[in-house]
C-alpha positions as CSV (number, residue, x, y, z in Angstrom):
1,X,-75.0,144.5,-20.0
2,X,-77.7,143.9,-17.8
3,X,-80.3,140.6,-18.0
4,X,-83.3,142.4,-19.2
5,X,-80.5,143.6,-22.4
6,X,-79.9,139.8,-23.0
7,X,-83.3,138.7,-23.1
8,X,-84.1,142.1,-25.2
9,X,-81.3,140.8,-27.7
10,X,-82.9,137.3,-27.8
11,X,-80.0,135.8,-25.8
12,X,-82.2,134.9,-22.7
13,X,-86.0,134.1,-22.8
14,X,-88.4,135.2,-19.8
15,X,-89.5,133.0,-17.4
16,X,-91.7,132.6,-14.4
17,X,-89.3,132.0,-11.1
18,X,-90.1,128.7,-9.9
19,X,-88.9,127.2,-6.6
20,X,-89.4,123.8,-7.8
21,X,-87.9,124.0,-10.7
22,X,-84.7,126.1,-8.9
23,X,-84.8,123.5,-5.9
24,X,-84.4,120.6,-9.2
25,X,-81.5,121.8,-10.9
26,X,-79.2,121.9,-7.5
27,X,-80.4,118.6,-7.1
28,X,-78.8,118.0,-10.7
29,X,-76.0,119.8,-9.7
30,X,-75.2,118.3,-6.7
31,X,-75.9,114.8,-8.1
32,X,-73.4,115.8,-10.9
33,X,-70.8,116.9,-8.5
34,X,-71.1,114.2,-6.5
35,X,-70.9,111.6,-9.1
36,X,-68.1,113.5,-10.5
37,X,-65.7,112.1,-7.5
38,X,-66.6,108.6,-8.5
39,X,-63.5,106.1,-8.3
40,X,-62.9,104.8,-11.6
41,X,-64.2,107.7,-13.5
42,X,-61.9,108.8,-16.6
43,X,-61.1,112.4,-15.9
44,X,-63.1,113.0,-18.9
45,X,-66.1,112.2,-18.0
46,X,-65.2,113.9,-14.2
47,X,-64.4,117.2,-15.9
48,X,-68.1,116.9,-17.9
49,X,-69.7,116.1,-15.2
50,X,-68.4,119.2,-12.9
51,X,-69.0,121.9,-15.8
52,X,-72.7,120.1,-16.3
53,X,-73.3,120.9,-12.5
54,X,-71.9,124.6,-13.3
55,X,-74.5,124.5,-16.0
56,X,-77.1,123.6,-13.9
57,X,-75.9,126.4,-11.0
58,X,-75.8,129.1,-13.8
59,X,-79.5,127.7,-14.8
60,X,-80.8,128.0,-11.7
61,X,-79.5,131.9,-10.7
62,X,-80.8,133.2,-13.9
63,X,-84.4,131.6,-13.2
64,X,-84.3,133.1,-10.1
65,X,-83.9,136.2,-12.0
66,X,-86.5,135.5,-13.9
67,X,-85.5,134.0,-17.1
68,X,-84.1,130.9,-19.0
69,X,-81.2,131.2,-21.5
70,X,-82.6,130.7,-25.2
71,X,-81.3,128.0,-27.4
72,X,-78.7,129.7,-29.6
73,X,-75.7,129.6,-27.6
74,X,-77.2,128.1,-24.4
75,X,-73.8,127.2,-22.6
76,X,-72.0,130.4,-23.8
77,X,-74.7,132.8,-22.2
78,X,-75.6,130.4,-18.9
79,X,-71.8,131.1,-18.1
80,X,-71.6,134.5,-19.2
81,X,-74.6,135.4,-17.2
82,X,-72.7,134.1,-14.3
83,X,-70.9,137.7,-14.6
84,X,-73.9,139.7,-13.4
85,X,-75.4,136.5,-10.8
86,X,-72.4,135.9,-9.3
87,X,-70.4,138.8,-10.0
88,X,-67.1,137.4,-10.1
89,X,-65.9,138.5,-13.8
90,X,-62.4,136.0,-13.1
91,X,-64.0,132.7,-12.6
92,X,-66.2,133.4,-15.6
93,X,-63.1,133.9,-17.8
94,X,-62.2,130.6,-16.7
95,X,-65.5,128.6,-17.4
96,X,-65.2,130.2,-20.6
97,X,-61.7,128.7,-21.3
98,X,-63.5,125.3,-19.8
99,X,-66.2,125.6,-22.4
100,X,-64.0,125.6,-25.2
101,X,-62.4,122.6,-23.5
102,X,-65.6,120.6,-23.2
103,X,-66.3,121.2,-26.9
104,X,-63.0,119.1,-27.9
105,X,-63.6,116.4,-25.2
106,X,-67.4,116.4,-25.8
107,X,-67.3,116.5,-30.2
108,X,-63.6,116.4,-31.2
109,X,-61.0,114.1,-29.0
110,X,-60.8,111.8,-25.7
111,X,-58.1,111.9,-22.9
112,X,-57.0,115.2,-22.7
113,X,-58.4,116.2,-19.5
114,X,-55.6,115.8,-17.1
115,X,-56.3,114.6,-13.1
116,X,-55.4,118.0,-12.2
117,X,-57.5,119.8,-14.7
118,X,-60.7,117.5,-13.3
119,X,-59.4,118.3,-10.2
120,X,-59.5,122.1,-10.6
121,X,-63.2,122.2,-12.1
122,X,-64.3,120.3,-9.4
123,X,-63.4,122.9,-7.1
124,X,-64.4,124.9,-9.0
125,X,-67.6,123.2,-9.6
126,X,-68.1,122.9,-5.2
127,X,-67.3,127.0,-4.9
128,X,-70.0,127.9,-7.5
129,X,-72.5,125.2,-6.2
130,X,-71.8,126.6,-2.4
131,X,-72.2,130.5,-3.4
132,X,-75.5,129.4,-5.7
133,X,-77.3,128.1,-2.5
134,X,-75.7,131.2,-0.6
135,X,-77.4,133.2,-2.9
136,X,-80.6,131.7,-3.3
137,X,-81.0,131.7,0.0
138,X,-80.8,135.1,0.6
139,X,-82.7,135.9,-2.6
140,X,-85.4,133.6,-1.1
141,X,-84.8,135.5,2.6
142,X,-85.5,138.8,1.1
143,X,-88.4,137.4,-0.8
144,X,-90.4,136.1,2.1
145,X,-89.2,139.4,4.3
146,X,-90.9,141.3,1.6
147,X,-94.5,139.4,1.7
148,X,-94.2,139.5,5.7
């Protein structure tokens, strides 16, 4: 289902593209990223971190699209609408099995993120960051090409 669908079903709200306001929320997800791989941190708070900076990658795409997710189900559509942004259906399976995860370790229980599992979002985290700027950059490219 395409964006314009989502935001028809009240899923995503419009929104004005702004390069500011893209340009911010890579700085957020960067900062998040890189405060992720702070020594000390529990792997709790290093797995929040990493999805938060996922969050704020998924954020900035769809603005770039031209809209915002709406507040019902924020983090479930940001990461769903990573399937048409980023087109890669697999790692969007797995953020969704992440969500889930954050919502124990953020509302229910501490301590049950592993090293490995904060290890694996992290990665995770660095490959969407890395093909978020890839994109945006050639979205921006194609932009300035056109008004040439």
């Amino acid at each position: 289902m395409s964006l314009e669908k989502w935001a028809e079903n009240g899923w995503l709200k419009t929104a004005e593209p702004d390069s500011n306001d893209i340009e911010s929320l890579l700085s957020v997800a960067e900062r998040n990223i890189n405060d992720s791989r702070v020594k000390g941190l529990s792997d709790d708070s290093a797995f929040m971190l990493a999805y938060q900076a996922i969050l704020s990658c998924a954020s900035a795409l769809l603005l770039s699209k031209g809209f915002r997710p709406a507040s019902k189900g924020q983090h479930y559509y940001s990461i769903e609408s990573l399937r048409e942004t980023l087109r890669n259906d697999e790692q969007v399976d797995v953020l969704q099995q992440i969500r889930n995860k954050r919502n124990i370790i953020q509302y229910e229980q501490a301590g049950i993120i592993s090293p490995s599992e904060a290890l694996r979002i992290l990665k995770l985290a660095d490959e969407i960051f890395t093909r978020t700027k890839e994109i945006l950059q050639t979205h921006t490219d194609t932009n300035a090409g056109e008004q040439s």
